[in-house]
C-alpha atoms as one frame of an Amber mdcrd trajectory, in Angstrom:
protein
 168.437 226.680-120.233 169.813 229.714-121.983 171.996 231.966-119.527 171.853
 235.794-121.419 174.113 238.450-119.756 172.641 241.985-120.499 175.868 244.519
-120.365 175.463 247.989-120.097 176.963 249.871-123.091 180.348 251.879-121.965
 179.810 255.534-121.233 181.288 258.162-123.554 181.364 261.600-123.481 182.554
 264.398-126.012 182.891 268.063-124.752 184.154 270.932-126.976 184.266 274.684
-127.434 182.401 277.289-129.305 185.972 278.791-129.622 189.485 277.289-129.234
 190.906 280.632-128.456 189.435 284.285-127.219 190.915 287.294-125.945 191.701
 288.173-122.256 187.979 288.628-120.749 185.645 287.401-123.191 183.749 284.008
-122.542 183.371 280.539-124.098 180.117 278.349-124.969 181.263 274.740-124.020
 178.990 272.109-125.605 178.816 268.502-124.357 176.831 265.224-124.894 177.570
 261.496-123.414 175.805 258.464-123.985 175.634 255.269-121.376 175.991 257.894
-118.355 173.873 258.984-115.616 176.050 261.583-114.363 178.321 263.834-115.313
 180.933 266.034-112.928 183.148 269.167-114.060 186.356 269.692-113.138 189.308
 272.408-113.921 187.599 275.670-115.228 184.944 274.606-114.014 183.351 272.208
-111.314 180.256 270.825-110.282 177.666 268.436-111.267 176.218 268.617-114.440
 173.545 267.542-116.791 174.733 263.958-119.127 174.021 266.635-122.328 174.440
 270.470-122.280 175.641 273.815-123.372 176.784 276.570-120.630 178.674 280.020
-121.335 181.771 280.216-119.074 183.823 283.046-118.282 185.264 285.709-118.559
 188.227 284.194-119.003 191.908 285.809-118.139 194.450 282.611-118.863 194.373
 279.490-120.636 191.681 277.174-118.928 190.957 273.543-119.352 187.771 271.919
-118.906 187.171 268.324-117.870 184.446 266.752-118.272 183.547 263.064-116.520
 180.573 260.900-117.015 179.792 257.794-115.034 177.917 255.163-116.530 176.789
 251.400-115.151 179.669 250.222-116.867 182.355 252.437-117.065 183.195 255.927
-117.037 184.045 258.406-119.706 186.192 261.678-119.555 187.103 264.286-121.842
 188.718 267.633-122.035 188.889 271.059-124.235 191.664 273.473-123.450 190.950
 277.530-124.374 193.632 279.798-124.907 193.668 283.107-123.741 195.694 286.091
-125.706 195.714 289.732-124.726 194.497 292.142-127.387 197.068 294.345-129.040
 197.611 297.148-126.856 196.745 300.871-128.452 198.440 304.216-127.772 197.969
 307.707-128.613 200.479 310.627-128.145 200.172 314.352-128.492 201.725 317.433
-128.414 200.079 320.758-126.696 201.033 322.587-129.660 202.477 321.552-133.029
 204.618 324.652-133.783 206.165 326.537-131.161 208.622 329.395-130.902 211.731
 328.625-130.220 212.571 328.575-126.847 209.000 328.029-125.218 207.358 324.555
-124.191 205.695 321.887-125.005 202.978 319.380-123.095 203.212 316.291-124.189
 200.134 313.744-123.857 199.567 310.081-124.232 197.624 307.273-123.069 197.178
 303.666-123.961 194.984 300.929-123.549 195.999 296.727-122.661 200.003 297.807
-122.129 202.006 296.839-119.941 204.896 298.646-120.488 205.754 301.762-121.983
 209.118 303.434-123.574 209.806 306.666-124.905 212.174 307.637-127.521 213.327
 309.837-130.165 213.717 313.495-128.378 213.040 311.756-125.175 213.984 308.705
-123.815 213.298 305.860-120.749 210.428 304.445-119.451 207.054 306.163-119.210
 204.011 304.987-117.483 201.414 303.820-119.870 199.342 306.936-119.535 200.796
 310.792-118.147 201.669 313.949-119.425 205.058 315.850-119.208 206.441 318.975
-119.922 209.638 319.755-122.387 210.807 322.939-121.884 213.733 325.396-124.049
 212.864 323.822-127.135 215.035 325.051-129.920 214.824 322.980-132.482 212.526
 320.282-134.329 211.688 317.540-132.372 210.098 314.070-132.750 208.834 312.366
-129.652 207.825 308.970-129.766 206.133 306.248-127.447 206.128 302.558-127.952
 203.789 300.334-125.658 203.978 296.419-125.415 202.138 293.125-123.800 202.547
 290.057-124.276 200.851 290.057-127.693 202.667 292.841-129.620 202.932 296.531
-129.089 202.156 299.977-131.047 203.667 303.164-131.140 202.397 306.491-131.742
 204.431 309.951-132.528 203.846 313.638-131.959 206.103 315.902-133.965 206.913
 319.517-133.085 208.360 322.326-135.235 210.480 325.292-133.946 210.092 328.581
-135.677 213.601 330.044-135.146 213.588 333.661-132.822 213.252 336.678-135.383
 212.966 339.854-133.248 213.838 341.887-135.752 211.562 340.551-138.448 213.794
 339.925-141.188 213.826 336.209-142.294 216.958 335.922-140.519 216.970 334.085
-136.985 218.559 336.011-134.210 221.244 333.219-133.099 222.390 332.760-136.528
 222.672 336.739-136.835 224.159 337.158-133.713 227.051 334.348-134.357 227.983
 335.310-138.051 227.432 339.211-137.602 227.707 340.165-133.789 224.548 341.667
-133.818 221.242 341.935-135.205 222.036 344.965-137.894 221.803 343.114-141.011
 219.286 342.315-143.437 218.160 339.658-145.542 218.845 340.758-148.610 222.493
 342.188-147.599 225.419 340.957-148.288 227.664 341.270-145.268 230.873 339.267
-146.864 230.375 340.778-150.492 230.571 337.757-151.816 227.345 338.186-154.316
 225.316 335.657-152.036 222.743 337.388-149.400 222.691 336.742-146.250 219.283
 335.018-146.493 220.592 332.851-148.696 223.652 332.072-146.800 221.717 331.228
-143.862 219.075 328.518-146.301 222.841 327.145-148.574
């Protein structure tokens, strides 16, 4: 008499990704097949029963996930696991200015607003922290200014400037501007092309030396 033992072959199961890394809200195709199993259960990301051989779209996804697969067979059991890593996109940021020359003394809107930031900081001709979309009003400007906003996440940030250029008071229309007038002359009576000092330079091109 011959005695033959019929073992059931051990269960294995291999599970992997369509992608090993996406950004913050897209999804994942997981892909898995076994052999020697009857049944398979999820666990981590996911959960549940499943089929012994399969493809399902999970998601969207917002951290790093791991998914667990295990499959029982007669014999044994078989588990395995993919992990998915989840980065934020690069945040984005735009900044303007109301008007891009301005007389001096007048006012400027600034504008900005930014996608996937977290955190935003102005500097340049302003400074601090800003939320990551707004508007605010600089007022008295008298001279050039460059305004700048940087935004960040945990991926990286960007930054985005608005520039503004002061045209220099002139009431009297002569090339000269007024404050400069008023602190090297006293008043506005002099001209461009004059020569208050006599010193063979104008006064226009005093004020541009």
């Amino acid at each position: 008499t011959v005695t033959v033992t019929v073992t059931a072959p051990p269960a294995t199961v291999s599970l992997s990704a369509s992608t090993m890394s996406v950004l913050d809200g897209d999804s994942v195709t997981l892909t898995w097949q076994s052999t020697g199993a009857s049944s398979c259960v999820a666990s981590g990301g996911w959960s549940g029963t499943r089929a012994t051989s399969g493809s399902e779209v999970v998601g969207p996804l917002h951290s790093t996930t791991t998914f667990t697969l295990r499959c029982d067979g007669t014999a044994s059991s078989a588990t395995d696991s993919v992990t998915v890593t989840v980065t934020s996109p690069l945040p984005t940021v735009t900044l303007s200015a109301s008007a891009a020359n301005v007389a001096e003394g007048l006012i400027v809107t600034l504008n900005w607003s930014s996608h996937d930031a977290d955190t935003s900081t102005a500097s340049g001709s302003w400074t601090g922290a800003r939320a990551t979309a707004g508007s605010e009003t600089i007022a008295d400007i008298n001279s050039d200014r460059r305004y700048s906003l940087t935004c960040s996440n945990s991926a990286g940030s960007a930054n985005a400037t608005a520039r503004v250029t002061v045209t220099l008071a002139d009431s009297d229309f002569d090339g000269l501007p007024d404050d400069w007038e008023q602190a090297n002359f006293g008043d506005l009576s002099q001209t461009a092309g004059g020569d208050a000092d006599n010193d063979g330079a104008s006064n226009l091109d005093e004020f541009t030396a």
